[in-house]
C-alpha positions as CSV (number, residue, x, y, z in Angstrom):
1,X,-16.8,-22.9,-1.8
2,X,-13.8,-23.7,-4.1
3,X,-16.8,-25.0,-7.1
4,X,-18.4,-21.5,-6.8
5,X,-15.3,-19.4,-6.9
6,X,-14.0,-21.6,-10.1
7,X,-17.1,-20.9,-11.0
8,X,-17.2,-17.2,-11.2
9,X,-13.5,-17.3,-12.5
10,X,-14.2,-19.0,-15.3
11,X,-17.7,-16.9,-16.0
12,X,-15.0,-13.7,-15.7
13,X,-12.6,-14.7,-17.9
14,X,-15.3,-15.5,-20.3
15,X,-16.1,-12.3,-20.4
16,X,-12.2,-10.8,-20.3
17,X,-12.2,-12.3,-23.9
18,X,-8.5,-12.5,-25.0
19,X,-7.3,-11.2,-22.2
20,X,-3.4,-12.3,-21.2
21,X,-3.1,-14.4,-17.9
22,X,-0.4,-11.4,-16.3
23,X,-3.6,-8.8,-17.6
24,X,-6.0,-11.2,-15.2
25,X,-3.7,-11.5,-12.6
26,X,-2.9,-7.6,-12.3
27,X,-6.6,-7.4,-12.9
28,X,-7.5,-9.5,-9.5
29,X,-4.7,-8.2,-7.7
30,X,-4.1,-4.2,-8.7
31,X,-8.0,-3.8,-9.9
32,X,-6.7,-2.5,-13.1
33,X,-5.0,-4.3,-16.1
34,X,-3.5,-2.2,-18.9
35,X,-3.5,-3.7,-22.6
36,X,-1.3,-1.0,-24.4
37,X,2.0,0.2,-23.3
38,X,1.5,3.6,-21.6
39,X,3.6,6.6,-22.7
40,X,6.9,7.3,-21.0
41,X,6.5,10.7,-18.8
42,X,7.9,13.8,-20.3
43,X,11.4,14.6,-18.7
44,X,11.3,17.9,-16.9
45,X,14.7,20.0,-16.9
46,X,15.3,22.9,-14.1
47,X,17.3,25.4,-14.9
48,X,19.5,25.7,-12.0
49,X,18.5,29.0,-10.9
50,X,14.8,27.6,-10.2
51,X,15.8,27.2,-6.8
52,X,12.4,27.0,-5.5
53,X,11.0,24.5,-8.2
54,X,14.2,22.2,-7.0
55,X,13.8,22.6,-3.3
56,X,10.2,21.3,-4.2
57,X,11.7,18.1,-5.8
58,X,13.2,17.2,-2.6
59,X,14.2,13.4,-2.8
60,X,13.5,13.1,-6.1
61,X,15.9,12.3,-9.3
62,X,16.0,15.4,-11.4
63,X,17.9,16.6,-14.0
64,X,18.8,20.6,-14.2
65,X,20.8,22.8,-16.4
66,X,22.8,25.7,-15.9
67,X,26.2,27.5,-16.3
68,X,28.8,26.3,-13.6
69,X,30.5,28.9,-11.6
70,X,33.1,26.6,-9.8
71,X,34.4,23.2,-10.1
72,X,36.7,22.1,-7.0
73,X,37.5,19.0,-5.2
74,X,37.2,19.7,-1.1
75,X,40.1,19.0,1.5
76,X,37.2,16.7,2.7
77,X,37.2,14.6,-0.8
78,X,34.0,16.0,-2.1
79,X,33.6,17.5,-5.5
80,X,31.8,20.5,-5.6
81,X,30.1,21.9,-8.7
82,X,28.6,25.4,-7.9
83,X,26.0,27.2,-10.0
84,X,26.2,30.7,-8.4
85,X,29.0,32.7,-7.0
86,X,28.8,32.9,-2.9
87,X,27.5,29.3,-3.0
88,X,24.2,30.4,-2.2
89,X,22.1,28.4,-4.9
90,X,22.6,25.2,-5.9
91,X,25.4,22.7,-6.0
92,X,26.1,19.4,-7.1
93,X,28.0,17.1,-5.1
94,X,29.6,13.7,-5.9
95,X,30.5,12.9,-1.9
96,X,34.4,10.8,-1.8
97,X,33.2,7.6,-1.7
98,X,32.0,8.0,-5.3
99,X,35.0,10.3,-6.0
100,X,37.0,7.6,-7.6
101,X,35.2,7.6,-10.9
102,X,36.0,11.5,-11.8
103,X,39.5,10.6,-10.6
104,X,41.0,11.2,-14.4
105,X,39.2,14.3,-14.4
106,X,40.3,18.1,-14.8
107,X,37.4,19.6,-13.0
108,X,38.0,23.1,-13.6
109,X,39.2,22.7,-17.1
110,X,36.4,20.3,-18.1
111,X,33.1,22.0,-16.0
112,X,34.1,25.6,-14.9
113,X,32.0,28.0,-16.9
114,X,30.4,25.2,-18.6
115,X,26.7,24.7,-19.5
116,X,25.9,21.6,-18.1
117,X,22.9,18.9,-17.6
118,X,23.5,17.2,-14.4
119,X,20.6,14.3,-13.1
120,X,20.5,12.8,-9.6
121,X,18.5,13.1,-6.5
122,X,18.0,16.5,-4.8
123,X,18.8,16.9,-0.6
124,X,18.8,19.9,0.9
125,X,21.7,20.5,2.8
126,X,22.5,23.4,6.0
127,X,18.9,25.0,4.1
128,X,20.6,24.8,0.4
129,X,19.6,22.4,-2.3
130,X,22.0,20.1,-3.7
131,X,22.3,17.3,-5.8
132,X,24.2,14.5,-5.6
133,X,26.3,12.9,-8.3
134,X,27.3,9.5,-8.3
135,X,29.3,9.0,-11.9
136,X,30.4,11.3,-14.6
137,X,27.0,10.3,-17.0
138,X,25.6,12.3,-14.2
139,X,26.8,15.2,-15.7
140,X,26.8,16.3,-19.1
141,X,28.6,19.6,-20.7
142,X,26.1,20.5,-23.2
143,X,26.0,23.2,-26.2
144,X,23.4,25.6,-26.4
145,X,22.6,26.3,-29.9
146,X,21.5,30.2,-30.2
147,X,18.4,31.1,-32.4
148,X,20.9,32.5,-34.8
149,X,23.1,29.4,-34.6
150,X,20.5,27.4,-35.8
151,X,19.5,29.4,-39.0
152,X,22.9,29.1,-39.7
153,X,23.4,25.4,-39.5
C-alpha cells in the first residue's frame, strides 16, 4: 500500500513541475495551492449615518467615518463617542478596562465636532449599533479636503 501511494506521489509531483513543497502540501490538504500572492481586499469605509449597512456588519471589524456629536467619559468608566444628537445612531465605545490608554486625553477638545475614522468590531447594544474601541489608533480625526480645497492646493 505504502509502494503505490509513493508511487502516485511522485507521478503527481512530476507533473506539479516546480511546484514549492508548502504549494504541494496546501495542494493535498486545502485542494488548492496559490502560486502568486493574491490582492489585499479593498477597505470599505461607512459613513456613520449608514446605520443599516453597520448593523449588517455585525461582529465584524469595520472602519466608519463621520462627524462626532459628543465626546464624554460615563460615571460608569466608559467613553462614549456619539455620532448623532439623542444617541440614537451610532456610538463608539472604549469600555474602562481599556480606558487607561485615552487617559491623557481631552475628549471633548480633541473629538467633539470632529471628523473622524474610527475601526473596531461592531455589537449592537439595547438595539443600537456600536463599536468598540480598544486604543486611540482606533480613532483617527481626519481632514476632509473640499473639492475647492483641492484646486487650491
Amino acid at each position: 500500500m505504502g509502494i503505490v501511494v509513493e508511487s502516485k506521489m511522485s507521478e503527481f509531483t512530476r507533473s506539479l513541475g516546480s511546484c514549492t513543497a508548502m504549494g504541494l502540501i496546501s495542494l493535498l490538504f486545502f485542494g488548492s495551492v496559490s502560486l502568486a500572492e493574491e490582492p489585499s481586499p479593498v477597505k470599505t469605509v461607512f459613513l456613520a449615518t449608514a446605520t443599516d449597512a453597520i448593523v449588517a456588519n455585525q461582529g465584524r471589524r469595520i472602519t466608519v467615518e463621520g462627524r462626532l456629536v459628543e465626546a464624554s467619559q460615563g460615571k460608569n468608566g466608559i467613553i462614549y463617542f456619539n455620532f448623532t444628537e439623542g444617541r440614537e445612531g451610532l456610538v463608539a465605545i472604549c469600555p474602562t478596562r481599556f480606558v487607561g490608554a485615552f487617559e491623557d486625553t481631552n475628549l471633548t477638545a480633541n473629538y467633539k465636532g470632529k471628523e473622524v475614522r474610527i475601526t473596531g468590531f461592531v455589537e449592537i447594544y439595547k438595539g443600537r449599533p456600536q463599536i468598540v474601541l480598544y486604543k486611540p489608533t482606533d480613532i483617527v480625526v481626519i481632514k476632509r479636503v473640499e473639492p475647492a480645497e483641492a484646486a487650491s492646493e
